[in-house]
LUMVODO-389915 format. One record per residue (C-alpha): x, y, z; residue number from 1; residue in three letters. Coordinates in pm, whole numbers, plus 50000, padded with zeros to 5 digits. Layout:
LUMVODO-389915
<<X Y Z> NUM ALA>
...
end
This chain:
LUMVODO-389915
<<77119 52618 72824> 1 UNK>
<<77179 52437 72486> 2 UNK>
<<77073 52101 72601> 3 UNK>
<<76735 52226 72765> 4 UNK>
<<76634 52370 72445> 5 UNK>
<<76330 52152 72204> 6 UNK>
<<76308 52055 71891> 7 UNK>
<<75993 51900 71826> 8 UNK>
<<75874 51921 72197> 9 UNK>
<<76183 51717 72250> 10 UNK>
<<76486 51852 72485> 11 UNK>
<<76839 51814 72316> 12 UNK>
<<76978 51626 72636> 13 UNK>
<<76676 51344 72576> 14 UNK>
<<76809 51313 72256> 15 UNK>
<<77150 51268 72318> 16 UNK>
<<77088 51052 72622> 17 UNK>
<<76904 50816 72337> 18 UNK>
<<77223 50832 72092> 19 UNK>
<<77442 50786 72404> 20 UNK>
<<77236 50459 72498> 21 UNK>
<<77253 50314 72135> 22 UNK>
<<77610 50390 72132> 23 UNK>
<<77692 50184 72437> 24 UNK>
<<77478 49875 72352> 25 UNK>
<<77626 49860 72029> 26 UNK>
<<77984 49902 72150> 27 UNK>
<<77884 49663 72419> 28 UNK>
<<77779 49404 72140> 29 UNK>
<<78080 49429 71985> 30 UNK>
<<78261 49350 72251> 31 UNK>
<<78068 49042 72274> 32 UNK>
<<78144 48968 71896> 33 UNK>
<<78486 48972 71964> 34 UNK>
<<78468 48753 72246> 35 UNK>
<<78249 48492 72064> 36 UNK>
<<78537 48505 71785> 37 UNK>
<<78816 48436 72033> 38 UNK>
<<78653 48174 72211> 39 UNK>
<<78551 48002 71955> 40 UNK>
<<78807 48064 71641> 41 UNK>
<<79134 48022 71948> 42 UNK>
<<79227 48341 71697> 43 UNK>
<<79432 48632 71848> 44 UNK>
<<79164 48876 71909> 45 UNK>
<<79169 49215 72083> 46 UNK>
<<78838 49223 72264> 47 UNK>
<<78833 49623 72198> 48 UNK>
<<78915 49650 71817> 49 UNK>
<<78645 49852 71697> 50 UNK>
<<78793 49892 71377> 51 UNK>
<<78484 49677 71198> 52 UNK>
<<78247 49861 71456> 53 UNK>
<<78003 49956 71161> 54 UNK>
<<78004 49663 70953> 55 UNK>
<<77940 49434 71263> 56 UNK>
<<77670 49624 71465> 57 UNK>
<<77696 49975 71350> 58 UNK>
<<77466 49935 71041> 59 UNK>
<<77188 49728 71255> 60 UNK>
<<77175 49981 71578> 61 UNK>
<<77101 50272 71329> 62 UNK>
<<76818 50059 71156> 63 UNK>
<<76732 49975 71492> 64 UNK>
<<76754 50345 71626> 65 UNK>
<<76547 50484 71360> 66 UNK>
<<76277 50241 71371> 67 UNK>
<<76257 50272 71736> 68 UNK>
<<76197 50622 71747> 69 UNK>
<<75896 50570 71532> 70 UNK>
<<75778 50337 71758> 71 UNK>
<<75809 50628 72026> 72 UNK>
<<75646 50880 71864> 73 UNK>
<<75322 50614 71787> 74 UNK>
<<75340 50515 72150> 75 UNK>
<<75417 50863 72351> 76 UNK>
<<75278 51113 72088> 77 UNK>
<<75015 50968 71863> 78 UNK>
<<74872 50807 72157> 79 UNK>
<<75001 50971 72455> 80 UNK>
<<74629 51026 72569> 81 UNK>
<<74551 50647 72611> 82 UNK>
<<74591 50514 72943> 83 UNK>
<<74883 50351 73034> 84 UNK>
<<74777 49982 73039> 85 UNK>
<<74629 50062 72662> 86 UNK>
<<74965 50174 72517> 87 UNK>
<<75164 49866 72700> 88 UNK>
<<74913 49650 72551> 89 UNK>
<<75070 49816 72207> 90 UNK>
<<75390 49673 72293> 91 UNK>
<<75279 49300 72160> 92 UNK>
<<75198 49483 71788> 93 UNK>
<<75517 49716 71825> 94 UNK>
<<75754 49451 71955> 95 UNK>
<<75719 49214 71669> 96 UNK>
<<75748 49477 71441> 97 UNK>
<<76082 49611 71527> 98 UNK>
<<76217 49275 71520> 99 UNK>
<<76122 49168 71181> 100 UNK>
<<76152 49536 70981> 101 UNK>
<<76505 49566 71132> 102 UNK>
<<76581 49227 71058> 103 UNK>
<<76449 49261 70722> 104 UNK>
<<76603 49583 70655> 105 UNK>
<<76930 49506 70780> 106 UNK>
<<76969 49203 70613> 107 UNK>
<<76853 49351 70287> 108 UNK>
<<77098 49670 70298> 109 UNK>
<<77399 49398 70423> 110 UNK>
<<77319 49223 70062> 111 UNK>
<<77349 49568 69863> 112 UNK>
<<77708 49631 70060> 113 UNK>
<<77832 49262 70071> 114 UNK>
<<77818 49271 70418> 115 UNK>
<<77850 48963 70647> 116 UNK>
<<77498 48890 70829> 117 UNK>
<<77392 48596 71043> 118 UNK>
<<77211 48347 70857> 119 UNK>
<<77011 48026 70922> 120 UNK>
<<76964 47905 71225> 121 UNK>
<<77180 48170 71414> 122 UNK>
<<76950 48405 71363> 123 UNK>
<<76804 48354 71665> 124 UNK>
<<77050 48542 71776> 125 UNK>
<<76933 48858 71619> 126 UNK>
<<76570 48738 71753> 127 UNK>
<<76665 48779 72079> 128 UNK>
<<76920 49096 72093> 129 UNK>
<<76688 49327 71907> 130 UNK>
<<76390 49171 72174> 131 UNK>
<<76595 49254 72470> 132 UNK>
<<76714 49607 72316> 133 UNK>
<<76381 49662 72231> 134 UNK>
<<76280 49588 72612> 135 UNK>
<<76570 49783 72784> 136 UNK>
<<76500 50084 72629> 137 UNK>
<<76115 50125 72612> 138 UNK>
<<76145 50044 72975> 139 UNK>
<<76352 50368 73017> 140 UNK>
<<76153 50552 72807> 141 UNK>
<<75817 50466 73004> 142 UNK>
<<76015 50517 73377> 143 UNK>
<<76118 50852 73245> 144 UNK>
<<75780 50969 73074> 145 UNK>
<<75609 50839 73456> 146 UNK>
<<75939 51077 73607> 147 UNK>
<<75824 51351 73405> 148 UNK>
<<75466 51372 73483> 149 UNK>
<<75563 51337 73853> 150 UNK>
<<75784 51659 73848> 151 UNK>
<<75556 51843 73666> 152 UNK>
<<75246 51747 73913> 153 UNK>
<<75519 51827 74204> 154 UNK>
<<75617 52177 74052> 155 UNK>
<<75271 52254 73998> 156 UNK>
<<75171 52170 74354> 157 UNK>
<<75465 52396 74491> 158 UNK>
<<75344 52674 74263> 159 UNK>
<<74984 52646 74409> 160 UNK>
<<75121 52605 74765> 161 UNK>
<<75358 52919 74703> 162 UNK>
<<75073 53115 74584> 163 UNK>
<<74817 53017 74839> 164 UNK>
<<75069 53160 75101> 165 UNK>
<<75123 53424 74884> 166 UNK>
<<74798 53555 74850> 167 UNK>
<<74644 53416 75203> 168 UNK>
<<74713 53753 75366> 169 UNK>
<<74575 53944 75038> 170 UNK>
<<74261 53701 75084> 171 UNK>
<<74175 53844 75367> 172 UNK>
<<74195 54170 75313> 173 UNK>
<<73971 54078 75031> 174 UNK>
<<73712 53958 75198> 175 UNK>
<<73664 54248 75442> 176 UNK>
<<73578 54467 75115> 177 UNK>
<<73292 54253 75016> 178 UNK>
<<73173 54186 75342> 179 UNK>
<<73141 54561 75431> 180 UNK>
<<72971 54672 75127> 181 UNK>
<<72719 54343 75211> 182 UNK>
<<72626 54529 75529> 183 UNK>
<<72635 54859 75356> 184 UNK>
<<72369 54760 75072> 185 UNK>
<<72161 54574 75339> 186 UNK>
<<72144 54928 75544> 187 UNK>
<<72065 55109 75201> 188 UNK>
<<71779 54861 75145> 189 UNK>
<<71603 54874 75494> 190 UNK>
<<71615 55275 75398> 191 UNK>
<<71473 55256 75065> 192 UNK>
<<71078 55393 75068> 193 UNK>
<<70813 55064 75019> 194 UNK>
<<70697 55242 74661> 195 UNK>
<<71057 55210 74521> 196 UNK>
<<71005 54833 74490> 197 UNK>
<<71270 54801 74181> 198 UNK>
<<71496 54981 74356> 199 UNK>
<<71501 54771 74677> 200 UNK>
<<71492 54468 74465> 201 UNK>
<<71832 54543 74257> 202 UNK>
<<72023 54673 74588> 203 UNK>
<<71903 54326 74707> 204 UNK>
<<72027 54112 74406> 205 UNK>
<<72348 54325 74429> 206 UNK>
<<72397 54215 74740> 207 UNK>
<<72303 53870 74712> 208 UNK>
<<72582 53893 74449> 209 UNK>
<<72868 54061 74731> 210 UNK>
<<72731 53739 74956> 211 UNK>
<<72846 53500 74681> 212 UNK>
<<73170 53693 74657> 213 UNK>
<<73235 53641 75034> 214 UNK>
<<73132 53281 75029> 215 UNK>
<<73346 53183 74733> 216 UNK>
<<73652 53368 74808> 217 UNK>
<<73629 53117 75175> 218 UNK>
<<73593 52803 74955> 219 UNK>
<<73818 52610 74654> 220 UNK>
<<73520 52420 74528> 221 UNK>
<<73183 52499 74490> 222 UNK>
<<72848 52312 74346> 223 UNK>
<<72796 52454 73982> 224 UNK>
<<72423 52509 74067> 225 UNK>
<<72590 52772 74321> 226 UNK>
<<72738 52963 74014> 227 UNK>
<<72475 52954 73784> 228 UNK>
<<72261 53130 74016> 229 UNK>
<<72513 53403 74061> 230 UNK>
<<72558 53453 73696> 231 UNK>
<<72193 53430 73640> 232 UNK>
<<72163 53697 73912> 233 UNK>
<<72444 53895 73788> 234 UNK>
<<72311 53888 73401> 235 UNK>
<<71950 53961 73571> 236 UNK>
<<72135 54318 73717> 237 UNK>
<<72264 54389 73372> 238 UNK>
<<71939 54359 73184> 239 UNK>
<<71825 54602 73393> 240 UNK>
<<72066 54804 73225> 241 UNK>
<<72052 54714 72886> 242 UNK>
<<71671 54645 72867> 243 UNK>
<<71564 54513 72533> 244 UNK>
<<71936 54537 72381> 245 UNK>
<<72041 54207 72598> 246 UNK>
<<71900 53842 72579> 247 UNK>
<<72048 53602 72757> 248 UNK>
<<71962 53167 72690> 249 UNK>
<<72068 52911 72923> 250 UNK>
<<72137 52549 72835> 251 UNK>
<<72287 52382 73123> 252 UNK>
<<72229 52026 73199> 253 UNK>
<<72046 51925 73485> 254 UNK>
<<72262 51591 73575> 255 UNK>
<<72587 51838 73658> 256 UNK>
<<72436 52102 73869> 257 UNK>
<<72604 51911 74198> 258 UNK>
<<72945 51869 74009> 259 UNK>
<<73202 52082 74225> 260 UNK>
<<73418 52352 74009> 261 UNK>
<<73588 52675 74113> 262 UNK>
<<73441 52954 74176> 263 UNK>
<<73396 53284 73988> 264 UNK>
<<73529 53056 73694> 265 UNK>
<<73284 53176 73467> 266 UNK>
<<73172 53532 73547> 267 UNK>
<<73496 53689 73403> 268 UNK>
<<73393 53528 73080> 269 UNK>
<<73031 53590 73062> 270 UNK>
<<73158 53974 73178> 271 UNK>
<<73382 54033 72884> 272 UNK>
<<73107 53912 72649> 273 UNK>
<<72895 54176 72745> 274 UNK>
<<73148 54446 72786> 275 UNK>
<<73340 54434 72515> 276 UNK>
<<73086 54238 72248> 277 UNK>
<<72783 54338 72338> 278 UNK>
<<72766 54723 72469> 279 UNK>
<<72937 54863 72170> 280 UNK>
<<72638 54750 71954> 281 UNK>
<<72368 55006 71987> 282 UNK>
<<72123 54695 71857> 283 UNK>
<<72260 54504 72182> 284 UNK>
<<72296 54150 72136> 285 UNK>
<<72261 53810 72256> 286 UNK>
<<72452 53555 72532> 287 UNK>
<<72459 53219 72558> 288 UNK>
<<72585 52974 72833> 289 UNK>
<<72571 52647 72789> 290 UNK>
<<72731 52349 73041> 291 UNK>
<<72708 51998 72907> 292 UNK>
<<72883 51671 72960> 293 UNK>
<<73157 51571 72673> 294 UNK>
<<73404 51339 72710> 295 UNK>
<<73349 51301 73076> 296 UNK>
<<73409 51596 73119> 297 UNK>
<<73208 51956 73218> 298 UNK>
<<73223 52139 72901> 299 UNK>
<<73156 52511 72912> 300 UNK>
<<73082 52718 72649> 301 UNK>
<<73007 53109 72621> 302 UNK>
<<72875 53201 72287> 303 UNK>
<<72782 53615 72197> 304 UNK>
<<72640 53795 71888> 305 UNK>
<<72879 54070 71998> 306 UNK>
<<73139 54263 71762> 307 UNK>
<<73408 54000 71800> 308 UNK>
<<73761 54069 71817> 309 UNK>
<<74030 54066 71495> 310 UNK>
<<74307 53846 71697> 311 UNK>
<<74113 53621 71950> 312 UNK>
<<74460 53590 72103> 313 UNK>
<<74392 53972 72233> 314 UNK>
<<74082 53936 72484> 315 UNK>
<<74349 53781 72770> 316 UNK>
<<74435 54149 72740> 317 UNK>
<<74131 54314 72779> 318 UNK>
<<74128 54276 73163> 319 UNK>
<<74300 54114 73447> 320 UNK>
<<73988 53836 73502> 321 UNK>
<<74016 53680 73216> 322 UNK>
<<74388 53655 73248> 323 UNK>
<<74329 53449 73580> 324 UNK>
<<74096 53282 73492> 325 UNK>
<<74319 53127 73223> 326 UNK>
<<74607 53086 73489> 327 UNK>
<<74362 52895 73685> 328 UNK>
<<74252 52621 73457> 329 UNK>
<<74575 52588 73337> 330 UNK>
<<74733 52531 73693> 331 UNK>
<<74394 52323 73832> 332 UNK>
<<74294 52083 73532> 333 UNK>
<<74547 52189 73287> 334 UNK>
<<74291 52298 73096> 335 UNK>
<<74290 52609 72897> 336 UNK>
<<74028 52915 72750> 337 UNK>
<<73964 52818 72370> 338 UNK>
<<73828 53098 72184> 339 UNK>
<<73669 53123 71819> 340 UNK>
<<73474 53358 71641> 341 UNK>
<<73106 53259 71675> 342 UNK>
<<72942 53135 71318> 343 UNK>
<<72720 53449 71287> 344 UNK>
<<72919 53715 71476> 345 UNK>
<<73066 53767 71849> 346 UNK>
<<73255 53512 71960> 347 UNK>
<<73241 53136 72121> 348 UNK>
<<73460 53133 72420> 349 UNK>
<<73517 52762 72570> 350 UNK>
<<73637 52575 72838> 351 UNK>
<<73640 52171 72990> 352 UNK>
<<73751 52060 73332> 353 UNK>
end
């Protein structure tokens, strides 16, 4: 529909609600005007002549208008992050300046058209119009930023709920696959002759891995100690194959290790590294995974001396994983998968929930 589309992250129909508002007060203050005139002047006065609508208010509530919605964008864009007690706090800068720049203004452009303006001691009058305008509608615009975040967190929490019960029956068909092959690998292992030691110790660490598997796809949160190991056991598995042509460095910080997060959040990531960076280069190359604190947050970050990619945009289509992966921050933290080339080659794939 026309008035759903944006222009500047801005829906038409929010726009023209605003106009609509402005246009009301204003005709609603000239009402007033006209009242004031006939009680006061005992003048004939029709109460709805809007023939002197602009020179009376229409001039101020477009000053007014435009000066508000830089206000709005300082308050709701510029610092939209700041909590909400911060940006009301902003009001007692904001508030004063509205009043005296349209005051000023006004008065200043009603001189350059010869048009009448209240002077002196009525003034106060402006004083306390453009205080309660300012008041009415920064009160609407706060109740409907608070009804907007609560329809979003409400449509988000239907689509979860919609695709829990969606996939609840695919879950556990899931987990019977892992939970065979767990068996299957343990029966392989008790087979395996004593001497083949390196044999019976990946069959082990592969099933160690099918045990996460199970234990994760049972659980929505999981200690991040938990999924280092299983990418450390994972990446231990692949060096086995690569040998010499893989290093891998870890730099996780101790004091998050009992932070919850999702699991399988990272393996996707640290997979395509290696599969698509890494394994093309004969030379092999070099993974990093690094988990810090920033911003109170847990900031992940996936770095690889691979061959990089010519559109970063691209590796969300190099598998299905990584694809959910992204569809999973987005819908849990509303977080999402930044990704950069990294500052020697391969790429620097990053995250924060």
């Amino acid at each position: 529909m026309f008035f759903e589309r944006k222009i500047g992250g801005i829906r038409f129909k929010e726009i023209g609600t605003t106009l609509a508002l402005y246009i009301v007060l204003s005709f609603l203050y000239k009402v007033t005007l006209n009242l004031h005139r006939y009680h006061y002047k005992q003048e004939e006065e029709n109460l709805f002549d809007f023939s002197e609508w602009f020179e009376d208010v229409g001039l101020q509530y477009m000053i007014m208008l435009i000066v508000a919605s830089a206000i709005w964008v300082i308050i709701f864009r510029l610092c939209k992050k700041w909590k909400l007690w911060q940006r009301l706090l902003l009001h007692l800068i904001t508030l004063p300046l509205f009043v005296w720049i349209v005051q000023q203004g006004y008065q200043k452009i009603s001189e350059v058209f010869d048009i009448n303006y209240l002077s002196a001691y009525r003034q106060i009058w402006d004083l306390y119009i453009l205080t309660l305008i300012y008041f009415i509608q920064f009160s609407i615009f706060h109740a409907y930023e608070y009804h907007t975040i609560n329809r979003n967190k409400l449509k988000v929490e239907m689509e979860l709920r919609h695709a829990a019960l969606k996939s609840e029956l695919t879950g556990l068909k899931a987990q019977l696959n892992p939970h065979f092959l767990y068996n299957i690998f343990n029966t392989i292992n008790a087979s395996v002759p004593a001497e083949m030691e390196d044999t019976r110790e990946m069959i082990a660490d592969l099933s160690d891995l099918f045990r996460y598997q199970l234990k994760a796809s049972q659980k929505d949160l999981i200690p991040l100690r938990d999924e280092i190991n299983f990418i450390k056991q994972y990446l231990k598995l692949e060096k086995r194959r690569f040998e010499e042509r893989l290093i891998v460095e870890y730099n996780i910080s101790e004091d998050l290790l009992d932070e919850l997060i999702p699991p399988m959040i990272l393996q996707p990531l640290v997979e395509n590294s290696i599969k698509h960076g890494i394994s093309p280069l004969i030379e092999g190359g070099k993974i990093s995974i690094k988990v810090r604190n920033r911003s109170n947050k847990i900031y992940f970050e996936i770095i690889d001396t691979g061959i990089g990619i010519k559109d970063n945009s691209e590796i969300f289509e190099k598998g299905v994983g990584l694809a959910n992966t992204r569809l999973r921050l987005k819908k849990i933290y509303d977080s999402d998968i930044q990704v950069e080339s990294n500052e020697s080659k391969g790429l620097k794939v990053s995250f924060s929930i």
